[in-house]
N, C-alpha and C positions, 0 to 999 in steps of 0.2 A: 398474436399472443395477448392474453387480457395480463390486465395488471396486478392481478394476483399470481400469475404465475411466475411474474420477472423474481420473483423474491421467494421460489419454490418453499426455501427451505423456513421459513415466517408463517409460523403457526401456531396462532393465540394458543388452541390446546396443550400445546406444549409448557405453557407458563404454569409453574406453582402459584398455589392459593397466596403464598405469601411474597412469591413477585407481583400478580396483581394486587395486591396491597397497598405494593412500597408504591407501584404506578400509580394508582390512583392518589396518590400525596405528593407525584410529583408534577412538576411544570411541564405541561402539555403542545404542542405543535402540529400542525398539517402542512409542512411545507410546501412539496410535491409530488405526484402521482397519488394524491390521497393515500399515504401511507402517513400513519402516525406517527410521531417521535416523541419522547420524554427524558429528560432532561438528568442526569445522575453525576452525583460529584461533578459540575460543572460543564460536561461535555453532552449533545445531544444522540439517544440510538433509537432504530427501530423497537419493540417491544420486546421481541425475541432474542433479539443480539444483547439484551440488557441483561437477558437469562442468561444467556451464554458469560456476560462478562461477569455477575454475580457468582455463577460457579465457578470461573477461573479465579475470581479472588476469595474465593473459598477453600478452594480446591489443589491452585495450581504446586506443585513443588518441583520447580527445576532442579533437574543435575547439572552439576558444575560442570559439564562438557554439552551442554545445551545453545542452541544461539536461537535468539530470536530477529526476526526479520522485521519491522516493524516502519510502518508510514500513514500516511493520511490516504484516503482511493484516488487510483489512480494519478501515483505519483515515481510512476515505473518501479512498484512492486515485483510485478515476472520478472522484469530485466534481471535487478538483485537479487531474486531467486534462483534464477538460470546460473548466475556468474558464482553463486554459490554452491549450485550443486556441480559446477564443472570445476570449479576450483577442490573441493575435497575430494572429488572422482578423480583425477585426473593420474593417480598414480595407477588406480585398474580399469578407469577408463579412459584414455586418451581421447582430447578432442576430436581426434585424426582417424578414429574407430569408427565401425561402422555399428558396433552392437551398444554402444553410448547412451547412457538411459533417459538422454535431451531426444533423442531422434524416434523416441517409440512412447515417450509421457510428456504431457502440459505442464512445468513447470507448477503452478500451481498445485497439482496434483502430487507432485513430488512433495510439496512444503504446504500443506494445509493452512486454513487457517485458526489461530487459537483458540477465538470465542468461538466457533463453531465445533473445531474435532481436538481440542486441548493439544493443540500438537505445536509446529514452528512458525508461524507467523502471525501477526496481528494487526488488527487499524485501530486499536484504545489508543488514548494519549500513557506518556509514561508515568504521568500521578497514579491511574487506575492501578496498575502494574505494579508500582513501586514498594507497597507491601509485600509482597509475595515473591522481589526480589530481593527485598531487604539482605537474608542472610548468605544470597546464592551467587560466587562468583560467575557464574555463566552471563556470553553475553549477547549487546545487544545490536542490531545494526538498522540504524533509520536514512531512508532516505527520503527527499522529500523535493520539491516541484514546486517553481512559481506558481503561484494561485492562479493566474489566468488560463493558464496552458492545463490546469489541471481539472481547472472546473469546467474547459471544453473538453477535454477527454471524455471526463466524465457524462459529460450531456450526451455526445458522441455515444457512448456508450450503453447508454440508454434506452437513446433511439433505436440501435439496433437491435438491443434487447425486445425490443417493443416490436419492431417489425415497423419501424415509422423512417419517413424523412426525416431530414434535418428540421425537428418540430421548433420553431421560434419561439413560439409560448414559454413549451418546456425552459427553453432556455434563459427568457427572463424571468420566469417563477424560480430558476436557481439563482440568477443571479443576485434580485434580492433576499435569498434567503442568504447567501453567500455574506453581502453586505450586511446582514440582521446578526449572523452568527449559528442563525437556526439551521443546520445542519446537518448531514448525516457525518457523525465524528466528529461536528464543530461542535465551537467555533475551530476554523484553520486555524489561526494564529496561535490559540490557546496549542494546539495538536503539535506544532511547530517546535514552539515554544518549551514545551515541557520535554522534548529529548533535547534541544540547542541546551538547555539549561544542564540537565542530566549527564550530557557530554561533556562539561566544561570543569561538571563538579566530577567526573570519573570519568575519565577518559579511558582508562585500561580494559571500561565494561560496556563503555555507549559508545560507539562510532557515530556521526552526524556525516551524512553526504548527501549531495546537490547532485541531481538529476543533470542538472545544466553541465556540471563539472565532467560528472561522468560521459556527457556528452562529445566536449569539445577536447578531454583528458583523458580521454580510455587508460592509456597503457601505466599513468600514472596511479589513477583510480583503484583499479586492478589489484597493482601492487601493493596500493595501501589498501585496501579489504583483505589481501592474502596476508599482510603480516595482521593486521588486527586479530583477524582467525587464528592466528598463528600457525599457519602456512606458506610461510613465503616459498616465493619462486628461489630455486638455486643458481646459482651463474649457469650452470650447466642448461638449466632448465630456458633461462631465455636468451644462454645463446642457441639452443634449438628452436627457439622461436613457439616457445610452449603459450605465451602468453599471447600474441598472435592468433596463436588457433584457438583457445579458448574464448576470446572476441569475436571471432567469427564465427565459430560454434555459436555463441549468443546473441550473434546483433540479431535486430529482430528483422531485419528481410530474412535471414538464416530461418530463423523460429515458425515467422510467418507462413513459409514458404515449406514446412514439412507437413505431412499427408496426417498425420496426428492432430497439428492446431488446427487443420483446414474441416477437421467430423469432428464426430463426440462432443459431448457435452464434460465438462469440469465434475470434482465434486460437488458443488455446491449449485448445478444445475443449470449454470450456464454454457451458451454452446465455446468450444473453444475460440469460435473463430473472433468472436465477438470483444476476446481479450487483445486482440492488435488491432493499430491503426498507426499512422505515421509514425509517432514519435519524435515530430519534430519542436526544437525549441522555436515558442513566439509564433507555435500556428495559431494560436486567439486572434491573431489581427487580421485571419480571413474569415471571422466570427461576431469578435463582438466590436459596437462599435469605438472609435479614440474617446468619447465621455466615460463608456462602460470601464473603458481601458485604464484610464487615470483615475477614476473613483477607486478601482479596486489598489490599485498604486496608493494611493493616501491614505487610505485604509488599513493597509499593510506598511507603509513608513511608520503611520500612529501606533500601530500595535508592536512593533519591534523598537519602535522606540528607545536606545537605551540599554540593549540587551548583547549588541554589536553583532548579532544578524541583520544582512544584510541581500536583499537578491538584485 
């Protein structure tokens, strides 16, 4: 696969006369895979996703019964998709079904993403956003992943995009770009930052949750995303052990492991399969090495500084 195609949907043509405009005024980048990036309201994107985010804050007008999905890449986005669409299914579709619309679509496909199809999910930070939710109680749900573990996924993912081994290069061209801030969606911290903030000042509209938490806390987890939705489970419901199934319905050996993630391509052109891999917390430290490890640690102490996140 050549490297223009990792990113099908990134096509200069696409750009208005007067987004190349605003790009050529702004602050430019080559981080990795010789794909561009430029700098807008403080966060770095491809060309084309700058288009996309141009007209969603142009454009977007949530309904107050809308939710958006919202993270930095791969920082178990599907997961919180999945646990989404089984959580509002779950009165016509039961996890426990066999016609369940987890077992025949890619999670991603179910929940698009914003800048690309105006629809429920997004990787902007929540400043870009924040206009255009100004007026609109609909809300928001961020989740978000230690930087290490996230920026191997990421590389991970890549690679397979790419049809490559585990490329070492690749991986420290990210990593300093990681440490520079120059990024696709970065800076992280800034990405972090701006829903941890978001959540503390409105809580009723930004959910903030840990990847890690979700992890080692499922059934707590869970529960707290189904009331924030404002779907909680009923007694009824988990003493039938609904919440159970609906975990297993999504863990991602389940997801991984059906005949849909395993073909097909996403909308957005990548193969499904490509969107699993582990999942586990702190597998960076069969990757990068304890310097890379602790740079990125103090790097993220200095940036949280003060803000009472903490991972």
């Amino acid at each position: 696969m050549e490297k223009k195609e990792l990113w099908i949907n990134l096509r200069e043509e696409d750009l208005t006369s007067e987004t190349k405009t605003l790009i050529s005024s702004l602050p430019s980048d080559e981080p990795y895979l010789g794909l561009n990036l430029c700098k807008y309201q403080g966060t770095w994107y491809y060309y084309n996703f700058l288009q996309g985010i141009l007209n969603v804050q142009r454009g977007l007008q949530p309904q107050d019964t809308d939710i958006i999905i919202a993270s930095f890449p791969k920082s178990g986005t599907l997961w919180i998709k999945a646990l989404t669409v089984a959580l509002f299914q779950r009165s016509e579709n039961p996890s426990s079904g066999d016609d369940h619309p987890l077992l025949s679509n890619n999670p991603h496909d179910l929940i698009p993403i914003l800048e690309m199809h105006l629809v429920f999910s997004t990787h902007m930070p929540f400043h870009t956003l924040q206009e255009a939710l100004k007026y609109s109680p609909c809300k928001v749900v961020y989740i978000c992943r230690d930087a290490k573990d996230c920026m191997v996924s990421r590389w991970r993912f890549i690679c397979r995009c790419l049809n490559k081994e585990e490329d070492r290069n690749i991986l420290e061209s990210m990593f300093e770009s990681f440490c520079s801030g120059v990024a696709l969606f970065g800076p992280f911290w800034d990405h972090i930052l701006s829903y941890w903030k978001a959540s503390l000042e409105n809580p009723k509209h930004v959910l903030f949750m840990k990847y890690d938490e979700v992890k080692t806390d499922p059934h707590s987890q869970l529960k707290k995303l189904a009331e924030f939705l404002g779907c909680p489970f009923s007694e009824e419901e988990e003493k039938n052990g609904c919440v159970d199934e609906i975990l297993e319905m999504c863990s991602l050996s389940k997801l991984r492991s059906l005949e849909v993630n395993m073909t097909g391509e996403s909308v957005d052109g990548i193969d499904h399969k490509n969107h699993f891999r582990k999942g586990i917390v702190g597998d960076w430290k069969n990757y990068l090495t304890p310097e890379m490890g602790n740079k990125m640690d103090m790097i993220m102490e200095e940036k949280l500084k003060d803000s009472g996140l903490k991972f």
